[in-house]
C-alpha positions in Angstrom: -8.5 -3.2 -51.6 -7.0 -5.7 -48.6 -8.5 -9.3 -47.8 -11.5 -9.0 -45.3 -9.6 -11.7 -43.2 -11.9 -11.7 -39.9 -15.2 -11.9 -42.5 -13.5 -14.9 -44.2 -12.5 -16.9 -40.9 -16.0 -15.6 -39.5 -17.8 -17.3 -42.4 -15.4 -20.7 -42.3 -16.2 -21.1 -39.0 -19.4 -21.1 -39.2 -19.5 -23.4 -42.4 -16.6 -25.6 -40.9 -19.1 -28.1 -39.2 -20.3 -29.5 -43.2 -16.6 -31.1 -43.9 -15.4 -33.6 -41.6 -12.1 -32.5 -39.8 -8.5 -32.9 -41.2 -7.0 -36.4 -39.9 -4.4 -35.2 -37.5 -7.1 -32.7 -35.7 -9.2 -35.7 -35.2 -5.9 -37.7 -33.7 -5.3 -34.6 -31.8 -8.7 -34.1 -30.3 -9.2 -37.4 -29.4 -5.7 -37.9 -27.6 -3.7 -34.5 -27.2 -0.3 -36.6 -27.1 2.6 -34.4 -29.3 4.2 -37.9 -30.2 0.5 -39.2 -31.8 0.7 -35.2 -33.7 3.9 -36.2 -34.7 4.0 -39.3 -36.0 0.4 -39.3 -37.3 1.5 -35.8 -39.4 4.6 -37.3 -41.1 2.4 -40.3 -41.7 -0.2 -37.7 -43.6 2.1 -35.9 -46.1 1.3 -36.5 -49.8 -1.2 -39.3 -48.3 -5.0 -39.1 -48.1 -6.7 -38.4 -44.8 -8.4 -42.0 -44.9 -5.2 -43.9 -45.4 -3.3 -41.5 -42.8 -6.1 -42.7 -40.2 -6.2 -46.3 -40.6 -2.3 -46.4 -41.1 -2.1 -44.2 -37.6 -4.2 -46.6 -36.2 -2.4 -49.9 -36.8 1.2 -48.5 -36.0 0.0 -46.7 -32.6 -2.1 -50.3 -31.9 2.2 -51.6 -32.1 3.7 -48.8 -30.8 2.9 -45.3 -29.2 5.7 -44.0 -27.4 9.2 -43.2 -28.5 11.0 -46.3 -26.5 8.3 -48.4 -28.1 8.3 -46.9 -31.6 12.3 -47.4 -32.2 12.1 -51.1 -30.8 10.4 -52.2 -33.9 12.2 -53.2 -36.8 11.5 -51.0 -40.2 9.5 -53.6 -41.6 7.1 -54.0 -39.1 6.5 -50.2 -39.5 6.5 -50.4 -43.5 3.7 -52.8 -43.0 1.4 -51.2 -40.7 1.8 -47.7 -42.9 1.0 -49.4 -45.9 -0.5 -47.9 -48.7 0.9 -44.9 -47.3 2.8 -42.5 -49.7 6.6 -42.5 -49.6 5.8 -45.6 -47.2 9.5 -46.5 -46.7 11.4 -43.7 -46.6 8.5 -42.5 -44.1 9.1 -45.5 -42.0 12.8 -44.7 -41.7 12.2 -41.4 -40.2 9.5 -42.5 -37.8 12.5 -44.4 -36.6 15.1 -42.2 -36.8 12.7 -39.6 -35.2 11.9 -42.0 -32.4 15.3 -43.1 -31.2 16.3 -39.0 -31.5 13.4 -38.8 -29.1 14.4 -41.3 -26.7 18.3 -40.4 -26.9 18.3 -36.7 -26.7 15.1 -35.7 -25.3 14.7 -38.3 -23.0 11.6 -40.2 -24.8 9.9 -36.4 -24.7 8.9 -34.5 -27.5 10.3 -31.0 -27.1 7.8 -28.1 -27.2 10.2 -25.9 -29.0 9.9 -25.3 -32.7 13.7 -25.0 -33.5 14.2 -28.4 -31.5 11.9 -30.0 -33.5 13.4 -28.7 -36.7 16.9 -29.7 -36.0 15.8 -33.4 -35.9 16.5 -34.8 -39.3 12.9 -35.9 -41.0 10.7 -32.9 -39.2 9.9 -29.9 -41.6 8.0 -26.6 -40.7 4.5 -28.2 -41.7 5.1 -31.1 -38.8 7.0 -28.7 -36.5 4.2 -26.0 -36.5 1.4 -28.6 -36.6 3.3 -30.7 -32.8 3.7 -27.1 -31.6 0.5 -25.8 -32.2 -1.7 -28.6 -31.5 0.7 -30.9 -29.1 1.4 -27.8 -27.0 -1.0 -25.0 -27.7 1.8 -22.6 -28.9 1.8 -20.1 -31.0 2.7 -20.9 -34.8 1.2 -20.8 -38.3 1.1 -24.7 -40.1 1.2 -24.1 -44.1 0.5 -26.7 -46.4 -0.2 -26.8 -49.7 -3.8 -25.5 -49.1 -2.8 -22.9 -47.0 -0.1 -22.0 -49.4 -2.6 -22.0 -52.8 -5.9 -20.5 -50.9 -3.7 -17.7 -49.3 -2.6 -16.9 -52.7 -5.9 -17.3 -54.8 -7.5 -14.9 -52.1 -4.8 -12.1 -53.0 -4.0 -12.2 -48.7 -0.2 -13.3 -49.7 1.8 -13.2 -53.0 4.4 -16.3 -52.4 6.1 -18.9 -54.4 6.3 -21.1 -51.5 4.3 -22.8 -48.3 7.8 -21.5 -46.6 6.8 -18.1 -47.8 3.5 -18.1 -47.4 4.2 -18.9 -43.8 6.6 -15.9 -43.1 4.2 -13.6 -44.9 1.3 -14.8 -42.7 3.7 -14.2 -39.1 3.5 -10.6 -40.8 -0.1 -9.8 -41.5 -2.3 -12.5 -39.8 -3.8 -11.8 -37.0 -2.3 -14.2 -33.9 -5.8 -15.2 -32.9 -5.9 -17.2 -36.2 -2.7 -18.7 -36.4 -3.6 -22.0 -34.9 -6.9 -22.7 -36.4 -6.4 -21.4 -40.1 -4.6 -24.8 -41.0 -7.7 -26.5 -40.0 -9.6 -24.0 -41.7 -7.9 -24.1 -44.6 -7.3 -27.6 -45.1 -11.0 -28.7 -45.2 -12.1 -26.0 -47.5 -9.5 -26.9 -49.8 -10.6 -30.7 -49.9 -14.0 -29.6 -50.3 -14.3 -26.5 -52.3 -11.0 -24.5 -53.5 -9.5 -27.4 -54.7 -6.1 -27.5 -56.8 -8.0 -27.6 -60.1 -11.2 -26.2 -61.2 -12.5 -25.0 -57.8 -15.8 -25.3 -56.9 -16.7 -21.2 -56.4 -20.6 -21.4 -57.3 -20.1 -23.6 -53.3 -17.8 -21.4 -52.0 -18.9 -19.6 -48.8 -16.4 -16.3 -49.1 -16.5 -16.1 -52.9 -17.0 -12.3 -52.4 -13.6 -12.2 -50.8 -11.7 -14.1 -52.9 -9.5 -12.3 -56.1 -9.3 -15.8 -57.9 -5.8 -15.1 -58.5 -4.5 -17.4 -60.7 -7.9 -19.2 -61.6 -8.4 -20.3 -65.2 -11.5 -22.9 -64.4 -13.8 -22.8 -61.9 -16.7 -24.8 -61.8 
């Protein structure tokens, strides 16, 4: 029996509105800039949505354009990330991202997935995420709570976020691909969490196979 998809995205719509939004969606809605998207994202990874705010906030009150951004030294950037995870090596590629920006793209960030992947620092979670919600394209943004949900709801068997995100080009429908990383992302901070998921919460616990679910609370 196949994953109800449009129930389950029906359903996390419509409970959506309880969690508060993933970081970069709030950067993203407030100021639709791809260079905020960017930054802010590479800012978030392995870093709580708090810290990934307030850290966003202090280097964009220094900096918020490319030229600007690679005119600051790598310790002024250290310091406004700060407590962010993987602080230094994360303020190296803001920088190297930056002047890559201003010296081959002419201070633009380019709309193109495969340009943003060939700068050194930008992986498919970034690259999809500036595409998507910088641009409005068309592309699928898999983290790790995309990657585990997918999984635990039987939609995808995958090893990998990478995977996970080819499989979902295949069988997810396009008019989810750029708001099931929102979706997905809030749910999984609130209710199918890594360990011991909440399912006596969980809105589209009918759906769900539980693959790979030892304790649930």
């Amino acid at each position: 029996m196949g994953v109800d998809i449009h129930g389950i995205v029906r359903v996390l719509r419509e409970t959506a509105s309880r969690w508060r939004e993933p970081v970069v969606t709030e950067i993203a809605k407030n100021n639709r800039d791809p260079y905020r998207i960017l930054i802010s994202t590479l800012i978030s990874l392995r870093t709580k949505d708090e810290v990934t705010r307030k850290a966003s906030e202090r280097l964009f009150a220094l900096a918020d354009t490319p030229q600007a951004m690679a005119d600051l030294n790598r310790d002024t950037v250290e310091k406004a990330i700060f407590p962010a995870g993987f602080y230094r090596n994360k303020a190296r590629t803001i920088l190297e991202v930056s002047r890559t920006l201003v010296e081959r793209h002419g201070g633009k960030v380019p709309c193109s997935l495969d340009e943003l992947l060939a700068m050194k620092g930008i992986g498919r979670k970034t690259a999809n995420l500036v595409v998507t919600m910088g641009f409005g394209g068309a592309g699928i943004c898999v983290d790790t709570h995309v990657h585990r949900i997918s999984n635990r709801w039987g939609y995808v068997k995958t090893k990998s976020p990478r995977e996970t995100e080819f499989a979902l080009r295949e069988i997810l429908p396009r008019e989810y691909w750029r708001e099931i990383n929102d979706l997905l992302v809030a749910f999984g901070q609130n209710i199918c969490k890594p360990i011991s998921p909440i399912c006596s919460q969980c809105p589209v616990h009918h759906y769900c196979a539980r693959v790979g679910v030892k304790v649930h609370r």
